[in-house]
C-alpha positions in Angstrom: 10.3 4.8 -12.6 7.5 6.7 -14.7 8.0 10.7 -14.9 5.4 12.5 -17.2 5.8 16.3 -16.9 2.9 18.3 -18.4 2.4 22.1 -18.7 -0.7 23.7 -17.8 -0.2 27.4 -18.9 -0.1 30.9 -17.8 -2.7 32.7 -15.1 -3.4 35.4 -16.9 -3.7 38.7 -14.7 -1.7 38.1 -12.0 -0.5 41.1 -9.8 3.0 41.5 -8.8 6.4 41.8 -10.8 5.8 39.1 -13.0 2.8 38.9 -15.4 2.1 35.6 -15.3 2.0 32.4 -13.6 3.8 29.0 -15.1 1.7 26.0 -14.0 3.6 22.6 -14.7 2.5 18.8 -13.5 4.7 16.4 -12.9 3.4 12.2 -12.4 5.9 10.1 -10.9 5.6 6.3 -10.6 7.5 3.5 -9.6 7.3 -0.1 -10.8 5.5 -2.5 -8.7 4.2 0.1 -6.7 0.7 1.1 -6.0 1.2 4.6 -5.2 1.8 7.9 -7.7 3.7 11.1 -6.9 2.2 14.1 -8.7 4.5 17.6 -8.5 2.5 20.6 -9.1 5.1 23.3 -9.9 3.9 27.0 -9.6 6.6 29.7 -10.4 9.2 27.3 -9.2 7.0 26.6 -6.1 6.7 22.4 -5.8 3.4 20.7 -4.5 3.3 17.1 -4.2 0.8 15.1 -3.3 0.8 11.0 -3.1 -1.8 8.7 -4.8 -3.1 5.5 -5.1 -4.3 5.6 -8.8 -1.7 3.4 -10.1 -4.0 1.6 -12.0 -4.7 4.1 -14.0 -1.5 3.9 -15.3 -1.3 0.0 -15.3 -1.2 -1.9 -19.2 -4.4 -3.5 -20.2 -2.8 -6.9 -19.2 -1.7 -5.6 -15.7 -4.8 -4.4 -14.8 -6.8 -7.7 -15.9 -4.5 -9.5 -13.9 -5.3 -6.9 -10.7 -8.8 -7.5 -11.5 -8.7 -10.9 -11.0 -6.4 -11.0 -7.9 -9.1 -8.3 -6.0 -12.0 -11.1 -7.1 -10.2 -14.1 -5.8 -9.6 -11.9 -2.6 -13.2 -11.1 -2.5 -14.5 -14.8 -2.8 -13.0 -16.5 0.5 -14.8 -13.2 2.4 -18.3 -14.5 0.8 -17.4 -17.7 1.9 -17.0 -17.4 5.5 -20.4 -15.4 5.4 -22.0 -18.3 4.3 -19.9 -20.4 6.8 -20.9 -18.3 9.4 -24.8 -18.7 8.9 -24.8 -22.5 8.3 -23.0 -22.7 11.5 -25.5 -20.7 13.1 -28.3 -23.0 11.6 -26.8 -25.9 13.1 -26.3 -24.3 16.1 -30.0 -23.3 16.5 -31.3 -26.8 15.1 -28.8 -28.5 18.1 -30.4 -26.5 20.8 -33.9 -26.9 19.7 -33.0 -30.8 19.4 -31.3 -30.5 23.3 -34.8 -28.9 23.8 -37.1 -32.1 22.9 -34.9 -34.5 24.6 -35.8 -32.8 27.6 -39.5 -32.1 26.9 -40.8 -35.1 25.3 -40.3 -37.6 28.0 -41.8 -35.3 30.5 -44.8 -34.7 28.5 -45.5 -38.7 27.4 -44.9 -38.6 31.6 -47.3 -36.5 32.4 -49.9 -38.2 29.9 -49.5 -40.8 31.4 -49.7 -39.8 34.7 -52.6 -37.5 34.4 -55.0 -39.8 32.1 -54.5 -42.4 34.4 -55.1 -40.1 37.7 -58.4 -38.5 36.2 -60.1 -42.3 35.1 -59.1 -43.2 38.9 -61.0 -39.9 40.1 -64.4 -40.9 37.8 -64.1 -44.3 40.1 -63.7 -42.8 43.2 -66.5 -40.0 42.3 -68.8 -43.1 41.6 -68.2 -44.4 45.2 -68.7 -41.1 46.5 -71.7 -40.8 45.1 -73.0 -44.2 46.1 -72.8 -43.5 49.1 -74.4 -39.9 49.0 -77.3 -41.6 47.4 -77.8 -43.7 50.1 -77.7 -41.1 52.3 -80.0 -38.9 50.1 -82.5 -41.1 49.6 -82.8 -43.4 52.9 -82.2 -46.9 51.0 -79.9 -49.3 50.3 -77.3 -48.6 47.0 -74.7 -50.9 45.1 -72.0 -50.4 43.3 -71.0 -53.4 41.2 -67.9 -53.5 39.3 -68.2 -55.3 36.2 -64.6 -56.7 35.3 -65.0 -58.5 31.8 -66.5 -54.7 30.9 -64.2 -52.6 33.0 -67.8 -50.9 33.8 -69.2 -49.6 37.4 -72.7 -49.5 37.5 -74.2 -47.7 40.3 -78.0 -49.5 41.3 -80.3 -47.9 43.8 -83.0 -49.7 45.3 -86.4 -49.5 44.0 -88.7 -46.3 45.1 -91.8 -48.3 44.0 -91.0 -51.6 46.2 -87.8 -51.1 48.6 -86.5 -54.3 49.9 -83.2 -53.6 50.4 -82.0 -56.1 47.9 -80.5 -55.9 44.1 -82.7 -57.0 41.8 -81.8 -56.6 38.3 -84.7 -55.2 36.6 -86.3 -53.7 39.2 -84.2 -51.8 40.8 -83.0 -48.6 39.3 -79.4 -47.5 37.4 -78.2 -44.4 39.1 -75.4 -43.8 37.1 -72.5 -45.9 35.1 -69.1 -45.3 33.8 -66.9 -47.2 32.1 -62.8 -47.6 32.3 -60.5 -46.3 29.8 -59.6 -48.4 27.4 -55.7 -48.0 28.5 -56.5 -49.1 32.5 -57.8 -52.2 33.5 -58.6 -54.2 36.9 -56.0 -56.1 37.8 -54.0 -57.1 40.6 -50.2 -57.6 41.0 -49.6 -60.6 43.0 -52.2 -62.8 45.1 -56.0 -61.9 45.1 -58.9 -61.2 43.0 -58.6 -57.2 41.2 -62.1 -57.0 42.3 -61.9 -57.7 46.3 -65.3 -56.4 48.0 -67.6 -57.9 50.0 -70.6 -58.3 47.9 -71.6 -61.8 45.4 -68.2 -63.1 43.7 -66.6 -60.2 45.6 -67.7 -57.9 42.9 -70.0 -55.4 44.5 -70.6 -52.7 47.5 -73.8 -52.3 49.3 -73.9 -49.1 51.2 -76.5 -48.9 53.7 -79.0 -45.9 54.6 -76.4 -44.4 57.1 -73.5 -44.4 54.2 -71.9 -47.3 56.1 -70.8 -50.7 54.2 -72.3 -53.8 54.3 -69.4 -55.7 55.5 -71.1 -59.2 55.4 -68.4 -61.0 57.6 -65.6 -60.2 55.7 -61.9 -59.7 57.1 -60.3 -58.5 53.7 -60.3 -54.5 53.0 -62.2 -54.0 50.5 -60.0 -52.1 47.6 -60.6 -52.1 43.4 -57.0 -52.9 41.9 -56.1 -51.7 38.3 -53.3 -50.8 36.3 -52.6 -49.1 33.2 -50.6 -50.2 30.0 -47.4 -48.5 31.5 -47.2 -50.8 34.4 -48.7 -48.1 37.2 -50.5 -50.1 39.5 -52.9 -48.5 41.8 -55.8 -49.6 44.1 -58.7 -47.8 45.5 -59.4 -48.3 49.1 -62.6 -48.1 50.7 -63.4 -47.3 54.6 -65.5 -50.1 56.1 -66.8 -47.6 59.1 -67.4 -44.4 56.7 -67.7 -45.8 53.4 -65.4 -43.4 51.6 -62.1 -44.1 49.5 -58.5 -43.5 49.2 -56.1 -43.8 45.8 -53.0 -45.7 46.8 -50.2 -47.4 45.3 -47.7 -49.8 45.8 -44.8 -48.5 47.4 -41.5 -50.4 48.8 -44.0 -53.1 49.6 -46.8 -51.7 51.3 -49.9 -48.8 50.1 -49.4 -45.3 50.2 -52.0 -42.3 49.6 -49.1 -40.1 49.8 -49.0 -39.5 46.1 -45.8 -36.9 46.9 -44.2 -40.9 47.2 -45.3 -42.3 44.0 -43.2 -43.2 41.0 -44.8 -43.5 37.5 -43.3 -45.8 34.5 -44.0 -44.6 31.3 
């Protein structure tokens, strides 16, 4: 126990019986404790009021030690902060990682898809407009696939001397367009990638009317390519109205119903 009592003074001028006021203070503290009693006696009237300024009253030694004790206390509190924020790093790296799993492979998917599904529509826009030409213009076209070039080339007959038969040189080069380098003709299984009716089964004649030159054949006559992935696909072509259809290999038979196809990637 520390007791310290202290006298303040008189009030001068105070009213009543007496003429002055005695003002004492009294600090009380107890060992180990970190509160302090001060009594503030007034005319024998006692006011005390608790504290917490004990290390005010604390020897140099004492209150380095305190000092130290409130810093180690401090230190584990600015660890967790930094615990806490590195946790919330790796929680946002994790979920963007979760994120890319999921949206990489469908985006080399639809790459793959897509590319491949927009060189199939330049073919089929070729045979379309084969056959528009030779509606357009009254004469015999071709459309000869070239399979060591991946190349379609599109010939109309000559305005000059029509004869209704290709003639390199004469005739004229409508249009021509040339396969990605990532498809290719080819055929999975039995038969030529190039199966039409024309010379080495490599071209289409379409007549004035927009109907095909069959020339005896019994085969339908279909361009066969895949890409790099493994996506095979074929494009048909009506003997009777000369137009085409993308289809592709499904549980053993062709289907245009592209809600039914499966693409590797």
């Amino acid at each position: 126990m520390y007791s310290k009592n202290t006298t303040m003074g008189r009030e001068p001028g105070s009213a009543g019986p007496h003429e002055a006021a005695e003002w004492s203070v009294a600090c009380r503290s107890s060992a180990g404790s970190t509160r302090d009693s001060i009594d503030i006696r007034r005319n024998g009237d006692v006011f005390t009021m608790n504290t917490h300024l004990a290390l005010l009253s604390l020897s140099p030694t004492e209150n380095a030690r305190r000092s130290q004790e409130l810093a180690e206390s401090a230190a584990p509190r600015s660890h967790r902060e930094a615990g806490m924020t590195l946790v919330e790093i790796i929680t946002a790296v994790a979920m963007a990682a979760m994120v890319l799993v999921v949206v990489i492979p469908n985006l080399t998917y639809q790459r793959a898809k897509y590319r491949t599904i927009e060189a199939i529509s330049e073919l089929q826009q070729i045979h379309t407009r084969a056959r528009f030409e030779a509606l357009h213009r009254h004469r015999q076209t071709w459309l000869v696939i070239e399979e060591d070039s991946v190349t379609a080339t599109l010939w109309g007959d000559s305005t000059a001397f029509p004869n209704g038969v290709l003639e390199v040189g004469v005739d004229e080069i409508l249009d021509r367009y040339r396969v990605p380098d990532w498809l290719e003709f080819r055929r999975t299984g039995r038969g030529k990638a190039v199966d039409y009716f024309g010379p080495d089964y490599d071209t289409i004649e379409y007549r004035p009317d927009g109907s095909i030159v069959a020339g005896g054949a019994t085969t339908v006559p279909a361009l066969y390519f895949a890409d790099r992935n493994g996506n095979a696909l074929r494009l048909r072509i009506n003997t009777v109205t000369g137009s085409s259809s993308v289809e592709m290999p499904i549980d053993g038979g062709w289907t245009g119903q592209t809600e039914r196809w499966t693409w590797e990637f």
